[in-house]
C-alpha positions in Angstrom: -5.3 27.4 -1.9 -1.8 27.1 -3.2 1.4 25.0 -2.3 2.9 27.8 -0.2 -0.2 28.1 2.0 -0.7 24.3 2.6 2.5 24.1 3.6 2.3 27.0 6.2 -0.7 25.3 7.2 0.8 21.8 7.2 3.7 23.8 9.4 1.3 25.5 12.1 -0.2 21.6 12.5 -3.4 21.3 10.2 -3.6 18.1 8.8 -6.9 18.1 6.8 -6.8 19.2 3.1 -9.8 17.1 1.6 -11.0 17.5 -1.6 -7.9 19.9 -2.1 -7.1 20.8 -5.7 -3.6 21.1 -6.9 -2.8 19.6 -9.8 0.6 19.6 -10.6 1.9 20.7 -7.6 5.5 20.2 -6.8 6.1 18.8 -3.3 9.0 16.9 -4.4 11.2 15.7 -0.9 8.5 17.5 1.3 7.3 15.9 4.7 4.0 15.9 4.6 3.3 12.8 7.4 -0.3 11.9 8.7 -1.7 14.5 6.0 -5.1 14.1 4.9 -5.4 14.3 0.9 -8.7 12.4 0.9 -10.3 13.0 -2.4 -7.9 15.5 -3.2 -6.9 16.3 -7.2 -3.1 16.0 -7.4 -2.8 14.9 -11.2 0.1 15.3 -12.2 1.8 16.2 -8.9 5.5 15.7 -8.2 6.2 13.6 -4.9 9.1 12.5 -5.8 11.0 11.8 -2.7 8.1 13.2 0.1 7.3 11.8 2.5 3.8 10.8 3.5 4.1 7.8 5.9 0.3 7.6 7.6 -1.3 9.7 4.7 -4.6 9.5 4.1 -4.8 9.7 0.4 -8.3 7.6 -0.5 -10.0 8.5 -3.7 -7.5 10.9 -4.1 -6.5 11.5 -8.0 -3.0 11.0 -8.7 -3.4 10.0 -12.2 -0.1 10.7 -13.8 1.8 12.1 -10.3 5.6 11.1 -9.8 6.5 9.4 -6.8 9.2 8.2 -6.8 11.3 7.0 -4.3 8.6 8.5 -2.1 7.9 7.0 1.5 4.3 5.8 1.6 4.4 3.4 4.6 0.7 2.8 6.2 -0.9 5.2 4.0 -4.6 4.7 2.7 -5.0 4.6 -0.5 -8.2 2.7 -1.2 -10.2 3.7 -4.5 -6.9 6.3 -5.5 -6.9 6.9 -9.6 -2.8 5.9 -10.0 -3.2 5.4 -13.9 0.0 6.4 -15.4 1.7 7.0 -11.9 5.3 6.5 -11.7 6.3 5.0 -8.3 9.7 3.7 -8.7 11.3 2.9 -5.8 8.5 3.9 -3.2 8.3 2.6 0.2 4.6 1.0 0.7 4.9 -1.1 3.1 2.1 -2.1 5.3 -0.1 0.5 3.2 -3.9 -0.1 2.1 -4.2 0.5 -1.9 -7.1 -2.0 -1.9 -9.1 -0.6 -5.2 -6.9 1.3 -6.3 -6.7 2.5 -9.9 -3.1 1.2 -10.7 -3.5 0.7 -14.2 0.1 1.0 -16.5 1.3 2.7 -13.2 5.4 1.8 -12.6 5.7 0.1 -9.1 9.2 -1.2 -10.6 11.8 -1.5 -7.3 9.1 -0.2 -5.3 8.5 -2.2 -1.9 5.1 -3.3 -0.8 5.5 -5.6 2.0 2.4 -6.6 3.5 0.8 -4.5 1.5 -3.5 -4.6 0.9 -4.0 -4.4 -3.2 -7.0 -6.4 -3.0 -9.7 -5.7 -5.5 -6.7 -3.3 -7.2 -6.9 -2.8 -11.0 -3.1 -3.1 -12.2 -3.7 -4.2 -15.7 -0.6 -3.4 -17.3 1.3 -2.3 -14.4 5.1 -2.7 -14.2 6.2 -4.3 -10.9 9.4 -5.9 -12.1 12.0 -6.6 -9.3 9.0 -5.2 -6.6 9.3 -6.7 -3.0 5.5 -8.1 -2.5 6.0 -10.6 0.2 3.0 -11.5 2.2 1.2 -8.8 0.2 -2.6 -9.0 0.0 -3.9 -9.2 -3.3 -7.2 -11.0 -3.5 -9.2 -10.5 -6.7 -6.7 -7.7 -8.0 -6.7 -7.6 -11.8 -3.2 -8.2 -13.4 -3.7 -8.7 -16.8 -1.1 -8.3 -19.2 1.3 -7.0 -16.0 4.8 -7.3 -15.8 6.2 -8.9 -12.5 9.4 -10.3 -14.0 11.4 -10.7 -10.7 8.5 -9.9 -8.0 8.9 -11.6 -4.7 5.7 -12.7 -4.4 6.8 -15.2 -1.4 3.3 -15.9 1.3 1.0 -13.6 -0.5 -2.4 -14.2 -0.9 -3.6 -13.9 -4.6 -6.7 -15.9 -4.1 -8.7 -15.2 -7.3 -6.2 -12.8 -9.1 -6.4 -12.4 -12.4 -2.9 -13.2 -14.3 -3.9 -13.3 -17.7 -0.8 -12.5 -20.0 1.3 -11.4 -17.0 4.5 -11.8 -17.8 6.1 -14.3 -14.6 9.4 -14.3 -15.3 11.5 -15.4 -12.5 8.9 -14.6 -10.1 9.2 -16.2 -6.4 5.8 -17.4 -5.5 7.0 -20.0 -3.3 4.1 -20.4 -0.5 1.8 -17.9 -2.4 -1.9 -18.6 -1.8 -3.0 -19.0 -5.6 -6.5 -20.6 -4.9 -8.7 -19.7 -8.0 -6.2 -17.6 -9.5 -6.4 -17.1 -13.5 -2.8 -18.2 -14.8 -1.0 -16.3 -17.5 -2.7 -19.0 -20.1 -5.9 -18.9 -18.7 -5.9 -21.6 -17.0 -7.6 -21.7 -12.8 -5.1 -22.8 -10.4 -7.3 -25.2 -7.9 
């Protein structure tokens, strides 16, 4: 299958493309709401600007895709490969990346409110100036992470690992930090 024909499909109504493979396809600004990419290969891909509010996108691989400023409001994207990804700027609100590969993605800007990360591997992610408030983040890995700026207000980060994150005027005010690993290895009790 290529872009043109999923997106005649998409068109007509289908929503189910698992296990598609498209690697470095360009849907940059498409619509693609409610879409099923479940295990799909889109390495690579440029999403910059879609829209996928409600996609299904779990296990997909988007290892190195561009999405920025894309809209990603109450999609699924537990067990995704985002290594490398470039999310700047995304909307994520209310979306389900629990064990997700996020490792040096760039979620600078981008807006996760009330977002499930838990279990998440984000070593060396940049999420300076994100918007995480009441995010859920139990047992994510964030070591060597930059969150310079985060709001981190109400989220639970019960048993995160912060080693050499870098928390530079980060607002954790009301965070849930029970048996998190501090940036000096200390345990907060």
């Amino acid at each position: 299958m290529n872009i043109q024909e999923l997106l005649t499909r998409y068109a007509r109504g289908e929503r189910s493309f698992y296990g598609v493979i498209l690697p470095s396809a360009n849907f940059q600004g498409a619509n693609l709401g409610g879409i099923d990419f479940a295990r799909a290969d889109l390495r690579n891909a440029d999403l910059t600007g879609a829209s996928l509010t409600g996609a299904n996108l779990s296990k997909a691989n988007l290892r190195g895709a561009k999405l920025e400023n894309a809209h990603l409001s109450e999609v699924i994207l537990c067990g995704a490969d985002l290594t490398d990804a470039v999310l700047t700027n995304a909307h994520l609100n209310d979306s389900d990346l629990s064990g997700a590969l996020l490792t040096n993605a760039n979620l600078s800007d981008a807006n996760l409110h009330q977002a499930s990360i838990t279990a998440a591997n984000l070593q060396g992610a940049n999420l300076s100036g994100a918007k995480m408030a009441g995010v859920r983040m139990w047992k994510a890995d964030l070591q060597g992470a930059n969150l310079t700026g985060v709001d981190l207000s109400e989220a639970n980060m019960c048993e995160v690992n912060l080693t050499r994150a870098n928390l530079n005027a980060t607002d954790m005010s009301e965070a849930f930090l029970t048996a998190a690993i501090m940036p000096d290895g200390s345990i907060h009790s």
